[in-house]
Backbone bond lengths (Angstrom), bond angles and torsions (degrees), N, CA, C in turn:
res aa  C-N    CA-C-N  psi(-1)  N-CA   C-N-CA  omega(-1)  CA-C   N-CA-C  phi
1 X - - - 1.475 - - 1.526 109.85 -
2 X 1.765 117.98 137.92 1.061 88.60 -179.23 1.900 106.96 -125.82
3 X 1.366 95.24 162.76 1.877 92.60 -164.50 1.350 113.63 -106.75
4 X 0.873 128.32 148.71 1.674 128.67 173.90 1.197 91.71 -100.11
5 X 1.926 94.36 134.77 1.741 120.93 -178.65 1.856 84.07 -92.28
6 X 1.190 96.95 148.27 1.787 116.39 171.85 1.159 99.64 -62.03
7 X 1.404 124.88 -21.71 1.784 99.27 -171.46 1.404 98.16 -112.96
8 X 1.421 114.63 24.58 1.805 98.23 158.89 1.337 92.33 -125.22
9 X 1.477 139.89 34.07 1.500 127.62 159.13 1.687 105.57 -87.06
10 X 1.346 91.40 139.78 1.960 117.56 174.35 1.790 103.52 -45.09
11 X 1.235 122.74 88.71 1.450 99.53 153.32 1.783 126.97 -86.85
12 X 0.928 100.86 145.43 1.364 140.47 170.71 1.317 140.96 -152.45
13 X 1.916 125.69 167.56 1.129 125.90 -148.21 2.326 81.56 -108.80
14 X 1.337 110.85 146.36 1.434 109.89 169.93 1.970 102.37 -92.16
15 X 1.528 90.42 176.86 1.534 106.23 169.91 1.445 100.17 -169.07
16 X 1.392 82.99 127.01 1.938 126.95 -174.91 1.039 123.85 -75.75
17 X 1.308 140.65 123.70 1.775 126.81 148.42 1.685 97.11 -118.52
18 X 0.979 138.09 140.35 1.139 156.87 159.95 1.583 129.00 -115.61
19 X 1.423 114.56 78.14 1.641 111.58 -141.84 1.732 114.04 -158.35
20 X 1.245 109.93 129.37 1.826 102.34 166.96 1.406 111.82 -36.57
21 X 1.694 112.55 147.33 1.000 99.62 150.94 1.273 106.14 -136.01
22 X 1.596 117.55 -165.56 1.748 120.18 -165.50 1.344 115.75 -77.19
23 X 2.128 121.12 40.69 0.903 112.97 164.89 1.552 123.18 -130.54
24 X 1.324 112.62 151.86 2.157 98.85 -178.74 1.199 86.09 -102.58
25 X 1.254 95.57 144.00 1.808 134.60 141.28 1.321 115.22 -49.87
26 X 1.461 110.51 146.11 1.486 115.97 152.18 1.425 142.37 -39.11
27 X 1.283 99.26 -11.51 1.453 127.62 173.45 1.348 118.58 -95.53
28 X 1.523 105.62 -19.09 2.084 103.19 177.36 1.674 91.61 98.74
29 X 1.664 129.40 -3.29 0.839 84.35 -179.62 1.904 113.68 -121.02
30 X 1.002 121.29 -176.17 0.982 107.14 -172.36 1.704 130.27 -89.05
31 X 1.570 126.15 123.44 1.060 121.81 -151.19 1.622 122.11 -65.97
32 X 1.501 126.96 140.49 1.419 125.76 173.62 1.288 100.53 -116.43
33 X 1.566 98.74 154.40 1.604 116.18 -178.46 1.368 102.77 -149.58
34 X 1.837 102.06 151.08 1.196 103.31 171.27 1.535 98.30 -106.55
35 X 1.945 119.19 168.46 1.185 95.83 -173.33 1.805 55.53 -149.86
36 X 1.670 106.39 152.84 1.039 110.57 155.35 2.226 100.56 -152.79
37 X 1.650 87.71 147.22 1.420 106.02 178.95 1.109 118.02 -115.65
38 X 1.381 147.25 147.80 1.390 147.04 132.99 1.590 108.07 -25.21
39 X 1.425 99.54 153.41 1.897 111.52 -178.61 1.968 87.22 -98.62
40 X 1.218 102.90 115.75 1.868 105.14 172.25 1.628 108.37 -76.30
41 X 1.438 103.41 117.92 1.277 96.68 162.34 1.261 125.22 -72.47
42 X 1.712 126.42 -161.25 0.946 147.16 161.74 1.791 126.58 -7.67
43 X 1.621 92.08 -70.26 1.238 126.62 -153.95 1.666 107.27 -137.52
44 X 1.649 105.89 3.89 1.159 109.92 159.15 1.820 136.13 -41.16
45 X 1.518 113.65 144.94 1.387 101.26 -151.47 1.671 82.82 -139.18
46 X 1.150 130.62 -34.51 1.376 138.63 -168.74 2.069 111.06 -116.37
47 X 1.118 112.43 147.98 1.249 97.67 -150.17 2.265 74.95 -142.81
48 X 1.415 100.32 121.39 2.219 90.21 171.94 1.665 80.53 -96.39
49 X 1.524 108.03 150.44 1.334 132.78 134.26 0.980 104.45 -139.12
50 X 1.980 87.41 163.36 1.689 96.93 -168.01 2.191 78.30 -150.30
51 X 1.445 86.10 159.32 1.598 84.49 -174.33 2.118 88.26 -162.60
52 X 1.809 88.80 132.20 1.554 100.10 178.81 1.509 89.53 -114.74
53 X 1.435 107.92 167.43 1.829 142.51 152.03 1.439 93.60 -89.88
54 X 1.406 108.47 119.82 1.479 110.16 151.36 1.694 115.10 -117.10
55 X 1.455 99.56 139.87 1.861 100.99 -169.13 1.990 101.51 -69.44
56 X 0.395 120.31 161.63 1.479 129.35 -170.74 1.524 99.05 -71.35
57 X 1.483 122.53 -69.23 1.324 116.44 169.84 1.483 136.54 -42.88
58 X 1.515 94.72 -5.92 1.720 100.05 168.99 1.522 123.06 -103.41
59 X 1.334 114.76 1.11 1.245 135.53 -176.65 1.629 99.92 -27.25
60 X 1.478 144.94 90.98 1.443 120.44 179.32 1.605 90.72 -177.67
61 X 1.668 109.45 161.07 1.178 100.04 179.34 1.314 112.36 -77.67
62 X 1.157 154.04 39.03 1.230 157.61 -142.03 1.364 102.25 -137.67
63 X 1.192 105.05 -48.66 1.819 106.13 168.43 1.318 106.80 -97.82
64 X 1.554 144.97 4.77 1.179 142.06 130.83 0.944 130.39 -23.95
65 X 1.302 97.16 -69.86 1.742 125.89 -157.25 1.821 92.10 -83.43
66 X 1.502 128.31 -38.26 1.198 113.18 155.95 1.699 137.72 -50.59
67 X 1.394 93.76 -41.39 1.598 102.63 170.83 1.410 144.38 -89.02
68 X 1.788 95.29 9.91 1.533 130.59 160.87 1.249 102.04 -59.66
69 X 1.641 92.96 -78.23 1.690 103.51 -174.97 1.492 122.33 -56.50
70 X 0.924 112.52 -23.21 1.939 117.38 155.18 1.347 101.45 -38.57
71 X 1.682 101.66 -87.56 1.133 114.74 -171.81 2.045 126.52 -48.62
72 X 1.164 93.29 -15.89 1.905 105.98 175.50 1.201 96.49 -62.87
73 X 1.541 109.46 -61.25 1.716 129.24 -150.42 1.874 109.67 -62.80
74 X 1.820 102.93 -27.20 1.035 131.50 -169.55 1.876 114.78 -72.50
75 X 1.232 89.57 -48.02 1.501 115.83 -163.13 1.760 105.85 -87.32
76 X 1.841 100.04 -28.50 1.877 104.29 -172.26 2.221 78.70 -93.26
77 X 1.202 152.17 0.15 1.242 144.37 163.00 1.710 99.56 -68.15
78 X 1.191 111.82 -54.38 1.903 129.03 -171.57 1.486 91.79 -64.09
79 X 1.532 129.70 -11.76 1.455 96.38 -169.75 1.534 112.06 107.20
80 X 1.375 129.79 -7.81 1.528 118.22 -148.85 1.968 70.87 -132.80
81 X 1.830 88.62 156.77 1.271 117.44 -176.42 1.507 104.62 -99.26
82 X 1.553 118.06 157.49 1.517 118.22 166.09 1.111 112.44 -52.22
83 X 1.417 134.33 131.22 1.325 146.10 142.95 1.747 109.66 -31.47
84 X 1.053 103.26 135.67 1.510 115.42 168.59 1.317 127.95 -112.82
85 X 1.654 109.49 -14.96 1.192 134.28 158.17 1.600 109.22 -114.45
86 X 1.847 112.99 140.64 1.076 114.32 164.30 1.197 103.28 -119.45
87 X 1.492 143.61 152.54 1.374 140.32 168.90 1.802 116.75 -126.61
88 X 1.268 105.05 120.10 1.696 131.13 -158.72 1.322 109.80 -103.61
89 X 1.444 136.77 101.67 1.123 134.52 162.96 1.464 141.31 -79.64
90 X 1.432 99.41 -5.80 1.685 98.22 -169.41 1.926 87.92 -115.57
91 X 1.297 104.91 138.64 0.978 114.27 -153.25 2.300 90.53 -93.24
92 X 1.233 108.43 -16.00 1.577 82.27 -172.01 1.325 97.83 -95.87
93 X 1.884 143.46 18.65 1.120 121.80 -165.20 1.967 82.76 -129.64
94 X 1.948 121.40 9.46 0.856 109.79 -177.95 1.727 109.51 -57.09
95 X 1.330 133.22 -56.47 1.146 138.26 -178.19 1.661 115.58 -22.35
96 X 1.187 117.86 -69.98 0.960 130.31 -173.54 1.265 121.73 -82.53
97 X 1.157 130.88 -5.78 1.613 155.21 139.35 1.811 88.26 -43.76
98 X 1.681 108.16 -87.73 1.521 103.34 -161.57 1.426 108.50 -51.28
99 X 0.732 115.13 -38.85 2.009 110.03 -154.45 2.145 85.33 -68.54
100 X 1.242 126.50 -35.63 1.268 131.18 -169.00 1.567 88.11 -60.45
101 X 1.351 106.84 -76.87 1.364 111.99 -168.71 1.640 125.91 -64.95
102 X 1.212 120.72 -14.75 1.643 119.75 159.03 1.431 101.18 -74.07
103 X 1.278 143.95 -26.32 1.494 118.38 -170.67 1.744 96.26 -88.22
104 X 1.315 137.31 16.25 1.655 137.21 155.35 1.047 108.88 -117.15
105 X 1.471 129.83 -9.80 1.489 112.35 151.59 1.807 89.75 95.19
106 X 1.752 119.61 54.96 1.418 123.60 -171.75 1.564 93.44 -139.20
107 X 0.812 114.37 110.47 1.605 130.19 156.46 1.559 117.93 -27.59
108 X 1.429 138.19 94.34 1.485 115.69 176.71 1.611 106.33 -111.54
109 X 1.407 94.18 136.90 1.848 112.20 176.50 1.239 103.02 -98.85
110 X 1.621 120.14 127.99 1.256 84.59 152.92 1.442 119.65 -116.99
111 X 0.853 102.01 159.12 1.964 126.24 -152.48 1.632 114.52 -149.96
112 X 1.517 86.54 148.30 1.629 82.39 173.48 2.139 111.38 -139.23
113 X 2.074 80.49 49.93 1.019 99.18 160.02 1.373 121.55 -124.81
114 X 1.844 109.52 72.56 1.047 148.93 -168.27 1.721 102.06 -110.63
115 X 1.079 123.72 58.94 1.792 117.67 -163.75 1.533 91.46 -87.97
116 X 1.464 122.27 -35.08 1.024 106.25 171.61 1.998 154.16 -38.45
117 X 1.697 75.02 -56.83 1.520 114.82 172.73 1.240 101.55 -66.49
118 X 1.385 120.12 -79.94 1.368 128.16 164.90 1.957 114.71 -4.29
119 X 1.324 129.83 -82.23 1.326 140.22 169.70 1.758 99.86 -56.85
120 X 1.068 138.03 -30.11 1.365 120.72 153.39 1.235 150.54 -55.52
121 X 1.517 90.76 -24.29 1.328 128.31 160.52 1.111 127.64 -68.44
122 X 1.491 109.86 -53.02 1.680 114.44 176.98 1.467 114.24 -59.40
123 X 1.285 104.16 -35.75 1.589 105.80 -155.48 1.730 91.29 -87.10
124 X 1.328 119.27 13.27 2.065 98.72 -173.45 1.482 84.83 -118.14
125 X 1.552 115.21 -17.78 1.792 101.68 178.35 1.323 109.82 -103.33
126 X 1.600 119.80 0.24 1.660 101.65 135.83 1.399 130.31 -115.32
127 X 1.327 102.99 12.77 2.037 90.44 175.76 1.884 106.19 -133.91
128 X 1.137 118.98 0.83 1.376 152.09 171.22 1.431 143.28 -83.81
129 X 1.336 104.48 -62.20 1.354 100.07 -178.18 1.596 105.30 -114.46
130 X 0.907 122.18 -4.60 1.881 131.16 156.94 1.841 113.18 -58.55
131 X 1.548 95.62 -20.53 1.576 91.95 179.06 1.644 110.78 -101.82
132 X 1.256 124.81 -1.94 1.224 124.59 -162.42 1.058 102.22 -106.46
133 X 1.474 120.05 137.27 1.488 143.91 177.45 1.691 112.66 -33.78
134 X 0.793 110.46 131.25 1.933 119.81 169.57 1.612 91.16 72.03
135 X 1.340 137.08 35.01 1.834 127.64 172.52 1.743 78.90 -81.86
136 X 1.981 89.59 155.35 1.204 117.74 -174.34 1.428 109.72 -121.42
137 X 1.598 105.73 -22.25 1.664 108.19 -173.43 1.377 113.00 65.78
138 X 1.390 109.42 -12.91 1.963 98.29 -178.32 1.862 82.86 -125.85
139 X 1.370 90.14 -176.86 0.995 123.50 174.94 1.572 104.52 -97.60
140 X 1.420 123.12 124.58 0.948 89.17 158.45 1.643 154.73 -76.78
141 X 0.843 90.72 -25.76 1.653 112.18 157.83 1.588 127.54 -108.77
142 X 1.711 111.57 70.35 1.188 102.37 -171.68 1.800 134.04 -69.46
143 X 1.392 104.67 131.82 1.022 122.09 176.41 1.302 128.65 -14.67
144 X 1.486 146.83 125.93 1.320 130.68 174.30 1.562 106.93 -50.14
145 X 1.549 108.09 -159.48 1.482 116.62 -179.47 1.565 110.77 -87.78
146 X 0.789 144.96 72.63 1.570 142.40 -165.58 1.639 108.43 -18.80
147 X 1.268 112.33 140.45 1.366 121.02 -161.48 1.457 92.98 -99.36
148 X 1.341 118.32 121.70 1.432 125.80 146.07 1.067 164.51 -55.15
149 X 1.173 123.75 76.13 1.770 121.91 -157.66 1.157 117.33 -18.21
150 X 1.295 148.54 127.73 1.401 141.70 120.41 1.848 106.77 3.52
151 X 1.434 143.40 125.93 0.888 128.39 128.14 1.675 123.30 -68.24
152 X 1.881 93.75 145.30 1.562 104.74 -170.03 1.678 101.23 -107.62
153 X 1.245 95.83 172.15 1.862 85.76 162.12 1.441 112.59 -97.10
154 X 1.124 127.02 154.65 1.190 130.37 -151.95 1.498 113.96 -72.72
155 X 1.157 126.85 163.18 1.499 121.70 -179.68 1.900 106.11 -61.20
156 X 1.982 97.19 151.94 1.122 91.00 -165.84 1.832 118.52 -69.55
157 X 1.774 82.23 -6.89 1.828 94.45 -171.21 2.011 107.48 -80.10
158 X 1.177 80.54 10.64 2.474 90.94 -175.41 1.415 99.77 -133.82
159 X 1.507 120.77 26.16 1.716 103.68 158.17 1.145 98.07 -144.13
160 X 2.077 78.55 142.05 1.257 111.35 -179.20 1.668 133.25 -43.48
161 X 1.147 114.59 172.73 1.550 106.71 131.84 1.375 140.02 -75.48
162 X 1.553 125.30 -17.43 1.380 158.49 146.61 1.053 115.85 -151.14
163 X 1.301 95.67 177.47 1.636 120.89 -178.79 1.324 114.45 -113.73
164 X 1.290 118.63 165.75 1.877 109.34 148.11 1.504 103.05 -156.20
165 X 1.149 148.96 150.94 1.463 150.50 83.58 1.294 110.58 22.09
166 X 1.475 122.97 128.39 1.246 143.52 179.34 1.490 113.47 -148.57
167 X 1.607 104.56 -173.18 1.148 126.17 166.16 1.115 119.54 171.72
168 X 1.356 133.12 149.05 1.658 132.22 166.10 1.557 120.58 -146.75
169 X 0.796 106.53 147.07 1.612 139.93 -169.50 1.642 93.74 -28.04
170 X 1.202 129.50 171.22 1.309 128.74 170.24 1.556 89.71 -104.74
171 X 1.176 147.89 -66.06 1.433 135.12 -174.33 1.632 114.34 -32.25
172 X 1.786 119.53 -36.36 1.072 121.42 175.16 1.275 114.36 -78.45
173 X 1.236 131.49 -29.53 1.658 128.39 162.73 0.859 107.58 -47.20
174 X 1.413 113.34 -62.75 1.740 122.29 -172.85 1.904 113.20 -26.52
175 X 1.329 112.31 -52.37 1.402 112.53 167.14 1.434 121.92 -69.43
176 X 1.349 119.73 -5.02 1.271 101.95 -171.46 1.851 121.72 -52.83
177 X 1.256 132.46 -30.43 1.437 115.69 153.32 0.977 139.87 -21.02
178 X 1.676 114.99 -25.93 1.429 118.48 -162.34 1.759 107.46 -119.05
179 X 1.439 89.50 16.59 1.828 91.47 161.05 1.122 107.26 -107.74
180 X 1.822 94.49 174.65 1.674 93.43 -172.13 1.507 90.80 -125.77
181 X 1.277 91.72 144.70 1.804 112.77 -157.57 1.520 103.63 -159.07
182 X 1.218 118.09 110.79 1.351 129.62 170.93 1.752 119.96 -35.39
183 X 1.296 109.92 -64.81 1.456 111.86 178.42 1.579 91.81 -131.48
184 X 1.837 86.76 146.09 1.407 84.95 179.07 1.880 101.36 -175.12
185 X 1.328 129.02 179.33 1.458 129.38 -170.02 1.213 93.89 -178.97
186 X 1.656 112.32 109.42 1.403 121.89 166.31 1.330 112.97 -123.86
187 X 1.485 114.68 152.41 1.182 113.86 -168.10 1.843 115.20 -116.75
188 X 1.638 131.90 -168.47 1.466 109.22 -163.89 1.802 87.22 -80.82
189 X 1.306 91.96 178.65 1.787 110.19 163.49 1.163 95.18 -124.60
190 X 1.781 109.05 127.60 1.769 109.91 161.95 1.384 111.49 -66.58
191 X 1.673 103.42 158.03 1.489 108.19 -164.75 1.654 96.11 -82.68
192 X 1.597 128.03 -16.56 1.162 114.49 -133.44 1.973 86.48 -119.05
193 X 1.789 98.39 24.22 1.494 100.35 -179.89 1.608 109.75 -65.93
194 X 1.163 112.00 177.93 2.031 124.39 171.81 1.584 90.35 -84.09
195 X 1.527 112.62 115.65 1.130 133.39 -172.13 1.682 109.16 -65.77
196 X 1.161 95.21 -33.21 1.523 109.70 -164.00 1.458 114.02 -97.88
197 X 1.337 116.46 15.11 1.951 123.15 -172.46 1.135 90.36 -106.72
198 X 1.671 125.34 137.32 1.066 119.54 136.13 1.532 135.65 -86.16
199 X 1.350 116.54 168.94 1.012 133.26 -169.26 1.793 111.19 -94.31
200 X 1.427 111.20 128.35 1.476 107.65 -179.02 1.725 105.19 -107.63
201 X 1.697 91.25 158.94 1.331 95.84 -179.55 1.775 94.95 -161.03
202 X 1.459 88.80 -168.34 1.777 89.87 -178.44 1.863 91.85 -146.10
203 X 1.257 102.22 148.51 1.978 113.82 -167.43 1.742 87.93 -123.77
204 X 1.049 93.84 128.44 1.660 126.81 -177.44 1.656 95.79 -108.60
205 X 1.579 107.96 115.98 1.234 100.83 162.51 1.593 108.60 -132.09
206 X 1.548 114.47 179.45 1.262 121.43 -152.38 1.770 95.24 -170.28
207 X 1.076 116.45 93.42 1.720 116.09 171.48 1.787 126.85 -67.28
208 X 1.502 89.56 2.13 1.589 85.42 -171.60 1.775 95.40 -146.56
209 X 1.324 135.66 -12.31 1.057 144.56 172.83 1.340 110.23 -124.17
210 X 1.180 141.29 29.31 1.614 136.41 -171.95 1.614 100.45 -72.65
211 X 1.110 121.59 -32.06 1.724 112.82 -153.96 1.587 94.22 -109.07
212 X 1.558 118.02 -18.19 1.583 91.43 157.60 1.834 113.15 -113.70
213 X 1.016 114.48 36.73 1.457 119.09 160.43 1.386 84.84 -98.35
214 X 1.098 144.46 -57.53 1.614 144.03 -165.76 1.534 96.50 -42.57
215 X 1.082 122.58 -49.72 1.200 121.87 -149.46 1.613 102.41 -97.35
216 X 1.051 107.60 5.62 1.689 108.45 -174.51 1.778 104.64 -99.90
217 X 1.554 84.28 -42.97 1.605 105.59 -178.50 1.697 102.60 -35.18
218 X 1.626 97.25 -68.00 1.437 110.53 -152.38 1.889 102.60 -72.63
219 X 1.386 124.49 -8.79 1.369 119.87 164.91 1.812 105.04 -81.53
220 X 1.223 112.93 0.58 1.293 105.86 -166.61 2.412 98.02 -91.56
221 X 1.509 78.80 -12.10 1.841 89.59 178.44 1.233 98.11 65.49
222 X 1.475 135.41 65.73 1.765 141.41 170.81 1.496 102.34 -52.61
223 X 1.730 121.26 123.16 1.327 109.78 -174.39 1.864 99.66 -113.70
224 X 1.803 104.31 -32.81 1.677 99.38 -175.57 1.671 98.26 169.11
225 X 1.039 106.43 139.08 1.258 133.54 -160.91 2.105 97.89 -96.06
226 X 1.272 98.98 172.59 1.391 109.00 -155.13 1.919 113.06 -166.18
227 X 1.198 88.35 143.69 1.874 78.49 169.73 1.484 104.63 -129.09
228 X 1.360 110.09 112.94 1.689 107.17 -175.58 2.129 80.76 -108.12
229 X 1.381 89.82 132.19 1.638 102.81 160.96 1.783 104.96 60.67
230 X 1.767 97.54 -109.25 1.422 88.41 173.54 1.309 90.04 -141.01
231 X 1.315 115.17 70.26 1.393 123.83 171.45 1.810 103.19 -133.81
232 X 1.770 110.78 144.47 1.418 95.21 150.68 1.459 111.76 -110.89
233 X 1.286 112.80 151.25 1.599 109.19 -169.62 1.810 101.18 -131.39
234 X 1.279 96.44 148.39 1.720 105.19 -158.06 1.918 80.70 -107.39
235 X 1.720 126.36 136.57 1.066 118.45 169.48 1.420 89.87 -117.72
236 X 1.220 119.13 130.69 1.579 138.04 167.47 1.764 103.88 -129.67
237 X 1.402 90.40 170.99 1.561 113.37 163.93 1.925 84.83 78.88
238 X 1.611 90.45 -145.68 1.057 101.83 -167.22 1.400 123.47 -102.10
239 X 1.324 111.55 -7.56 1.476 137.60 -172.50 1.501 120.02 -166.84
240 X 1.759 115.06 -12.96 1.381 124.40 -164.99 1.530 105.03 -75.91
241 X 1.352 113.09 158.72 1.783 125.46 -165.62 1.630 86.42 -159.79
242 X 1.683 89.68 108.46 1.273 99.57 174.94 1.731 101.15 -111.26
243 X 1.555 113.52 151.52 1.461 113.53 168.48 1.834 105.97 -90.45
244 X 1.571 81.32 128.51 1.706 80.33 170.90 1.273 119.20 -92.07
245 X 1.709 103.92 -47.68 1.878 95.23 172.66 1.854 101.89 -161.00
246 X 1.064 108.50 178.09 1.542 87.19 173.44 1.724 93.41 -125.45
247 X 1.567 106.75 165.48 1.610 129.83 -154.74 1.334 110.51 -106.90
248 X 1.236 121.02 137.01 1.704 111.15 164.42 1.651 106.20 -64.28
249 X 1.374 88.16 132.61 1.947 93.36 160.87 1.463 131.63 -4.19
250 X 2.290 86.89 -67.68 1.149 108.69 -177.24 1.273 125.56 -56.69
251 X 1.508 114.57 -35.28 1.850 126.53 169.57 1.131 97.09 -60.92
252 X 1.969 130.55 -63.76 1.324 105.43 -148.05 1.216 124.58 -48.92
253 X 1.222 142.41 -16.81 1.667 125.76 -168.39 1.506 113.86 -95.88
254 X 1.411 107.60 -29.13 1.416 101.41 148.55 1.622 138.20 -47.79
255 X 1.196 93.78 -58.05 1.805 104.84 -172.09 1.797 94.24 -71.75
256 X 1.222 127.65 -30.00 1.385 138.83 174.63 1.671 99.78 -47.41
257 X 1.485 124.58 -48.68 1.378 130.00 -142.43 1.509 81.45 -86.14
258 X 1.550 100.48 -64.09 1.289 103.89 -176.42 1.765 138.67 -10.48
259 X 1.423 103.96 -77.46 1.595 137.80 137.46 1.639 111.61 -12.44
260 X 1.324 79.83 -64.62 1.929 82.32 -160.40 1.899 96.74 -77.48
261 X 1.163 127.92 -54.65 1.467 128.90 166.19 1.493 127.02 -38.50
262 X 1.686 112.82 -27.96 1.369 114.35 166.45 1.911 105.45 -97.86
263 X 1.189 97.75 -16.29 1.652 88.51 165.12 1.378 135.02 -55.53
264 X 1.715 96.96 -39.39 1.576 127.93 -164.50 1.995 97.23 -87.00
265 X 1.336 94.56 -32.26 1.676 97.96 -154.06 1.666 108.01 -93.33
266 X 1.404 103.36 -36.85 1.286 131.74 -141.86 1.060 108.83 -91.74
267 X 1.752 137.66 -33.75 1.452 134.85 -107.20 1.156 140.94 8.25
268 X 1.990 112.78 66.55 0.773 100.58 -150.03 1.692 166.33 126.21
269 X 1.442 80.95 -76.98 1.697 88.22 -165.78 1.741 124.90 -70.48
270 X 1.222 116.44 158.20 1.431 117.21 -168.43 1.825 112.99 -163.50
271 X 1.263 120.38 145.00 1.354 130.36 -176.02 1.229 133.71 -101.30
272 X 1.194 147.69 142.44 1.253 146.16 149.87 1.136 116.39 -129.39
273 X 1.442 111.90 121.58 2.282 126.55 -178.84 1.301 81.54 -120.45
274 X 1.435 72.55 144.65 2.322 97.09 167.52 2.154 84.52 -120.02
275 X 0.993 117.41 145.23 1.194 126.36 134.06 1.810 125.10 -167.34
276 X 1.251 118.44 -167.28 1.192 100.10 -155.34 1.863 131.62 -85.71
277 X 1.700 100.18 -12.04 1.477 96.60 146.71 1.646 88.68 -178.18
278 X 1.902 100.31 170.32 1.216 111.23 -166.62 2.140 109.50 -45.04
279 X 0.576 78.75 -55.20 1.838 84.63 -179.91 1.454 109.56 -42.18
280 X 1.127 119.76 -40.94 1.662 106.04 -168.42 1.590 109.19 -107.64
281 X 1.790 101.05 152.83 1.728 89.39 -144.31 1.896 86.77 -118.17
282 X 1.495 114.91 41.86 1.566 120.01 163.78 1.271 87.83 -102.12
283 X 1.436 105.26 149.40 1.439 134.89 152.87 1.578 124.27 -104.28
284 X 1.371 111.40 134.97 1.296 113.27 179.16 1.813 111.35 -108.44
285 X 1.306 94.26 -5.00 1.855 94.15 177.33 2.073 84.32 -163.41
286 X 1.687 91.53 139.69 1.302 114.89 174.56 1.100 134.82 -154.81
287 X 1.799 133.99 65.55 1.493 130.51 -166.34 1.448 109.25 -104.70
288 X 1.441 97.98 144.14 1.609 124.35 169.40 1.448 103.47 -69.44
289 X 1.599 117.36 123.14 1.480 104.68 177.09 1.491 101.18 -122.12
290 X 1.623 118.26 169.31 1.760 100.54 -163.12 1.865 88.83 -145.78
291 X 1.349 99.73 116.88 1.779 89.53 173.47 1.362 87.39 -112.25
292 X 1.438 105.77 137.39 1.402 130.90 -175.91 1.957 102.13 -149.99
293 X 1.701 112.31 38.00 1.257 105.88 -179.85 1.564 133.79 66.88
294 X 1.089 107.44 -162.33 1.691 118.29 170.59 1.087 142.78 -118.13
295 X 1.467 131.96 129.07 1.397 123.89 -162.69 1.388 107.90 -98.04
């Protein structure tokens, strides 16, 4: 028989949805599932999911917090260690997410730097749950229009001394592992991206605070950047819309193309570096950010 030693299990952070989806039960009612994934790093190669049926009448953290520990017991069999971080995106099932996960002693963020979950998602509500018995394709009770934060300006402890507009090569992302950067969260690159698009972002610098704006940034959970009007706006956390700066006219349709061309091309992907001014090429804060829409 053979045993896994604790110090060769996979750590990593999980990500949750716990949620109806567009199918009824035999009962009329409509089915919930939990689905949980590993957070993919970098250079990630192995990916745990684990996914329950929950009966509707059990809706509670009680069978949560039971089907955690399933899923622990499940994931330390595969090789993989308890999560110490969980990360929660839907903001009305946060409650009952935490109270599940404080009685195992699991950290929950919530964030909606879930890219994982997110693309797990897409791909079961179009190649997935269209095949399964009693799917409805609607909701039954569809959702209002989701209300939009106000963007704010950012805390005074996350702005720069300037800003700038960037971009870099996708071959040069590709290394980003192999810099050295104080705080930072990068995520994989598909192999089967447009080799030749670059990637846009915006570099926050700070000559006398760079390494704790870095560090403020990344508690702020940076999920993906945006250009509403002539603003760019950073959406982190779980719902938060921070203003980063606003644009001349003349830029917006550029930096607009930009965005939208690595959206289409890219999957996606997008940057934010803090360091301490254009000339010097250390970083003290550096995240991969990924807009891939709404689930």
């Amino acid at each position: 028989m053979i045993t896994t030693k604790k110090t060769d299990l996979i750590k990593t952070d999980w990500e949750i949805d716990f949620y109806s989806r567009p199918i009824i039960d035999e009962n009329g009612k409509k089915r919930w599932e939990l689905l949980i994934t590993s957070t993919n790093n970098f250079r990630d190669t192995k990916t745990f999911k684990w996914e329950k049926i929950c009966p509707a009448s059990s809706v509670n953290s009680i069978w949560l917090k039971d089907a955690l520990d399933e899923a622990i017991d499940e994931a330390y069999s595969q090789g993989w260690d308890k999560p110490s971080v969980i990360r929660c995106w839907r903001s009305s099932m946060k409650t009952m997410i935490k109270r599940a996960a404080d009685q195992i002693g699991i950290e929950l963020i919530s964030s909606r730097r879930t890219y994982s979950l997110f693309e797990w998602l897409v791909d079961r509500e179009r190649s997935f749950y269209p095949k399964q018995k009693g799917y409805i394709g609607i909701n039954l009770a569809p959702p209002s229009n989701p209300i939009t934060n106000q963007a704010i300006p950012l805390p005074e402890e996350v702005r720069g001394d300037s800003w700038s507009f960037a971009s870099l090569s996708l071959d040069t992302l590709r290394e980003a592992d192999e810099w050295e950067i104080k705080f930072s969260n990068l995520i994989p690159i598909k192999d089967s991206l447009n080799q030749s698009i670059s990637i846009p972002g915006i570099r926050l610098f700070s000559s006398k605070r760079s390494l704790a704006l870095a560090a403020w940034l990344g508690g702020l959970e940076p999920a993906k950047l945006l250009i509403e009007g002539t603003q760019i706006i950073l959406e982190a956390g779980q719902a938060d819309r921070w203003l980063v700066t606003d644009i001349e006219k003349e830029a917006k349709k550029t930096i607009e193309n930009n965005f939208q061309n690595t959206k289409n091309d890219a999957d996606g992907l997008q940057f934010i570096s803090v360091q301490r001014s254009p000339e010097e090429n250390s970083l003290d804060g550096f995240w991969m950010l990924k807009d891939i829409g709404e689930i």
